[in-house]
BABA-159092 format. One line per 10 residues: their letters; for each residue z, x, y of C-alpha. Coordinates in steps of 0.5 Angstrom, whole numbers. Example, Ala and Ser with C-alpha at 12.3 -4.5 7.8 and 13.67 -1.06 7.14 Angstrom:
2
AS) 16/25/-9 ~ 14/27/-2
***
This chain:
183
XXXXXXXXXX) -12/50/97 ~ -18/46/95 ~ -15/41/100 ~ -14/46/106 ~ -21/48/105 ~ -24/41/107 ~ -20/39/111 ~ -21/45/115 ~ -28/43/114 ~ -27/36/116
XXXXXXXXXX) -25/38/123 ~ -32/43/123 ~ -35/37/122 ~ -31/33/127 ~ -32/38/133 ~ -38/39/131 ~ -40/32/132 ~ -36/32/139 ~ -39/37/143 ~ -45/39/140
XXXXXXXXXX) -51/34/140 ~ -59/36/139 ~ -63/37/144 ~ -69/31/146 ~ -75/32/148 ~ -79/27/153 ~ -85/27/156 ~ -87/23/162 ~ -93/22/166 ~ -93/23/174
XXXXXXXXXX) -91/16/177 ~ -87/14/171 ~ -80/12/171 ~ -77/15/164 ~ -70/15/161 ~ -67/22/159 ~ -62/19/153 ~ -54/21/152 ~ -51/17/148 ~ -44/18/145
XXXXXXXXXX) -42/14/139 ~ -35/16/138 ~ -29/13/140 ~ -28/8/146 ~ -28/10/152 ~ -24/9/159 ~ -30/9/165 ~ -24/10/170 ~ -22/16/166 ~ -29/18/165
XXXXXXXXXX) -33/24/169 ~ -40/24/167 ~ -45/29/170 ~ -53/30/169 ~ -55/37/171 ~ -61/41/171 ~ -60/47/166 ~ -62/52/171 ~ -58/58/174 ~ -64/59/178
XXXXXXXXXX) -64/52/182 ~ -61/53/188 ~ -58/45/187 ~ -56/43/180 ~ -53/36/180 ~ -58/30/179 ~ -52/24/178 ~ -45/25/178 ~ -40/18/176 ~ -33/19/178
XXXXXXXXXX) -28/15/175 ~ -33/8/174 ~ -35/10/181 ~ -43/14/181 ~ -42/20/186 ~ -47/23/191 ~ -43/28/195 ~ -46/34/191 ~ -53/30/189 ~ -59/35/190
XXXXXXXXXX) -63/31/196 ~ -69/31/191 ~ -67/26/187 ~ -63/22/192 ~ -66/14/190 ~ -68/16/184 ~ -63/17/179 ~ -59/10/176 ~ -54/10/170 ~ -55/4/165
XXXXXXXXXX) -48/0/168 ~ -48/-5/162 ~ -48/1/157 ~ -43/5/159 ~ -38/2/156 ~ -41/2/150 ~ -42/10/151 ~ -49/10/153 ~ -49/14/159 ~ -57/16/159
XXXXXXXXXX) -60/16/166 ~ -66/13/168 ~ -71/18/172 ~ -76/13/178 ~ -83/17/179 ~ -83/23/176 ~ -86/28/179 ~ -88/36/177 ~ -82/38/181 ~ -77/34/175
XXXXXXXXXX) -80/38/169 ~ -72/42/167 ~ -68/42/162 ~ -62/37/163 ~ -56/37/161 ~ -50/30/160 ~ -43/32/160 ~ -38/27/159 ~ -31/30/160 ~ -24/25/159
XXXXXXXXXX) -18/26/163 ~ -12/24/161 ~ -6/29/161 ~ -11/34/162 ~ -20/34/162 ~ -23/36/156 ~ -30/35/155 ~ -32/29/149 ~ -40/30/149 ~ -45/35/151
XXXXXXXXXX) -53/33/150 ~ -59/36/153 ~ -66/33/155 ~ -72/36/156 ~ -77/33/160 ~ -83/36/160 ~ -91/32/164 ~ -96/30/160 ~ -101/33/165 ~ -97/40/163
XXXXXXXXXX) -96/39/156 ~ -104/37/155 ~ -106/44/159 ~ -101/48/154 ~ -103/45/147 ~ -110/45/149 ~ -110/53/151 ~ -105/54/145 ~ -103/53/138 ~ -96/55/138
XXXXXXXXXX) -91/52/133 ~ -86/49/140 ~ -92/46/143 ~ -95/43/137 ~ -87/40/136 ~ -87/38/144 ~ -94/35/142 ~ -89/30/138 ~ -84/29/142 ~ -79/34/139
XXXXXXXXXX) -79/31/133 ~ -80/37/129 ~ -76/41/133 ~ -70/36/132 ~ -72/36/125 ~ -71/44/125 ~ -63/42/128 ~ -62/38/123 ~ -64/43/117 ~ -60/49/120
XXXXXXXXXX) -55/44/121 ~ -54/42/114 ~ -55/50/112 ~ -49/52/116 ~ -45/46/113 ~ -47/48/105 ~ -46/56/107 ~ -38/54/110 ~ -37/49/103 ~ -39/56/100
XXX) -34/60/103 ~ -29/55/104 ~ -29/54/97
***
């Protein structure tokens, strides 16, 4: 019995890793090229199989699609025409499953949260990774600390340590809850 409680604690485990990764937040100045980060650290993976997209988290937007690669081949066919020319891939990283996103003069108008999916298509699409950046201006976030003391501004402040640090701790909370249950 005790074995089938950690194993399906294990595979928790693994899914979680897989799919869910926390969220970053980054802050740049206008003018700036800044680096929105996904970096997948599982198994290796096959460019040619591969679709990874970078979007604007936002139902809101009438365009959502920052980067797009296709089978090893970067895609600008669905590419809102605001970031034609400004986005690149690291293409001496991809292999390694490094599939962050250099952004080139960063502007008010960029200040999203963004979301990286990486799918895999073998027999079938299943998606390998998931990270959301949040990209935030200096010039902004110094207007917002300097009119409020909020604890998400003072975690903004630090580059979102904090709140990465907060995940962290939920995430360990889960896992004690789930061993308790499970065993």
């Amino acid at each position: 019995m005790e074995l089938r409680g950690y194993g399906f604690l294990l595979l928790f485990l693994h899914t979680m890793r897989a799919v869910i990764a926390l969220e970053k937040i980054i802050v740049s100045k206008p003018g700036e090229n800044t680096t929105l980060s996904c970096i997948y650290r599982g198994r290796k993976l096959h460019l040619k199989n591969l679709r990874v997209y970078w979007q604007i988290d936002d139902d809101k937007e009438e365009c959502t699609v920052v980067h797009a690669l296709i089978s090893g081949q970067d895609n600008e066919s669905k590419q809102c025409i605001h970031f034609k020319n400004r986005t690149r891939l690291f293409w001496d990283r991809l292999e390694n499953g490094d599939f962050s996103l250099l952004l080139l003069n960063v502007s008010q108008s960029d200040e999203h949260t963004y979301k990286c999916i990486v799918l895999e298509k073998a027999d079938y699409t299943s998606m390998v990774h998931h990270a959301e950046v949040v990209l935030s201006l200096a010039d902004t976030q110094q207007k917002r600390s300097n009119g409020c003391s909020t604890e998400s501004h003072k975690n903004l402040k630090r580059n979102g340590q904090g709140a990465q640090a907060a995940g962290i701790v939920s995430i360990v909370i889960l896992i004690g809850v789930l061993a308790v249950i499970i065993c």
